[in-house]
C-alpha positions in Angstrom: 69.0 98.7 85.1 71.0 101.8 83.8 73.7 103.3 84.7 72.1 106.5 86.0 69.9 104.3 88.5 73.0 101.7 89.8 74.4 104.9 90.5 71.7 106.3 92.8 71.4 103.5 94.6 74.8 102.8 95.2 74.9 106.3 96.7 71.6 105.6 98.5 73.2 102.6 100.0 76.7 103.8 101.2 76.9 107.6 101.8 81.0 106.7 102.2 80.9 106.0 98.2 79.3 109.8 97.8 83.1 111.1 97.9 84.9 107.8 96.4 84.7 107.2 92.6 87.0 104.2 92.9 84.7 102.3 95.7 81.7 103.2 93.5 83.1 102.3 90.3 84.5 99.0 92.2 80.5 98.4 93.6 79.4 98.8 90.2 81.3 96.5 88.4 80.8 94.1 91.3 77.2 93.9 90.5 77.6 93.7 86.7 80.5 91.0 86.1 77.8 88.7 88.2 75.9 88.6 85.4 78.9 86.8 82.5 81.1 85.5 85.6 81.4 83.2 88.6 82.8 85.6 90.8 84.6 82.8 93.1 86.6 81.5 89.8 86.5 84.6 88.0 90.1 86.5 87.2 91.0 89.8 86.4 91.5 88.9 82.5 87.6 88.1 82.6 87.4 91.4 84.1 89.7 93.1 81.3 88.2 91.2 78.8 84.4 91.6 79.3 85.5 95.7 80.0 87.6 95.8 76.9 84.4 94.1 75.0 82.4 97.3 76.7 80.2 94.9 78.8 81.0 96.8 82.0 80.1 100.3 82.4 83.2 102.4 81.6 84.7 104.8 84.8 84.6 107.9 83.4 80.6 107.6 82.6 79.8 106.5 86.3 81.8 109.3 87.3 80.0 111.9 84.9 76.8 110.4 86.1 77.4 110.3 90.0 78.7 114.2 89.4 75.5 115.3 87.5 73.2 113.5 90.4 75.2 115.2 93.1 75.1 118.7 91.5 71.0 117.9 90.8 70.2 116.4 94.2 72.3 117.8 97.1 71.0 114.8 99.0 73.5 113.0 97.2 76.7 115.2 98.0 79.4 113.5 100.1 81.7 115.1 103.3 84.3 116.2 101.2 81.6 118.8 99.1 80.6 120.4 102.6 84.1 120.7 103.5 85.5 122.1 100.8 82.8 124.5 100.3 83.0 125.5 103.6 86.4 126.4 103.7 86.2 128.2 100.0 83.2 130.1 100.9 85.2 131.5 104.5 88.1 132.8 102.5 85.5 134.6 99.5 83.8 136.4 102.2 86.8 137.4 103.6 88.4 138.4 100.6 85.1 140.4 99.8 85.1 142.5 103.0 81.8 140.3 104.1 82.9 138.5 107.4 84.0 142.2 108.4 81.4 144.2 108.7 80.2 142.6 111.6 
């Protein structure tokens, strides 16, 4: 699977990891350190070593990627989007004279 579509569906799954790169990045790797090791007897050098060996998707692309699908789909946006441009697009109109000519 690539990377593009573990992300999707890790933001179809859990709308929480929409706004959490660290949860999503955490899912991900989850899923893809099942495949070298036994995830009951597995320790974090096995982690650092099969990331270091670029077996794991690095954080930075699953971050790129989950930005690009949320700025493509809005379906895929989490809270913190509509909050924050909420609040950003109350003070433009107010700064541009909008929210008083009402």
């Amino acid at each position: 699977m690539k990377t593009k579509e573990k992300v999707r569906f890790w933001l179809e799954k859990h709308e929480h990891l929409r706004d959490d790169d660290n949860r999503l990045c955490a899912n991900i790797w989850n899923e893809e350190l099942k495949e070298f090791v036994d995830m009951n007897t597995a320790s974090i050098r096995s982690f650092l070593r099969l990331y270091s060996f670029g077996k794991l998707t690095p954080a930075p692309t699953i971050k790129r990627i989950r930005a690009k699908l949320q700025s493509e789909n809005p379906q895929y946006r989490g809270e913190n989007y509509y909050k924050r441009k909420g609040i950003y697009e109350k003070d433009w109109r107010n700064k541009l004279g909008y929210e008083k000519r009402k």
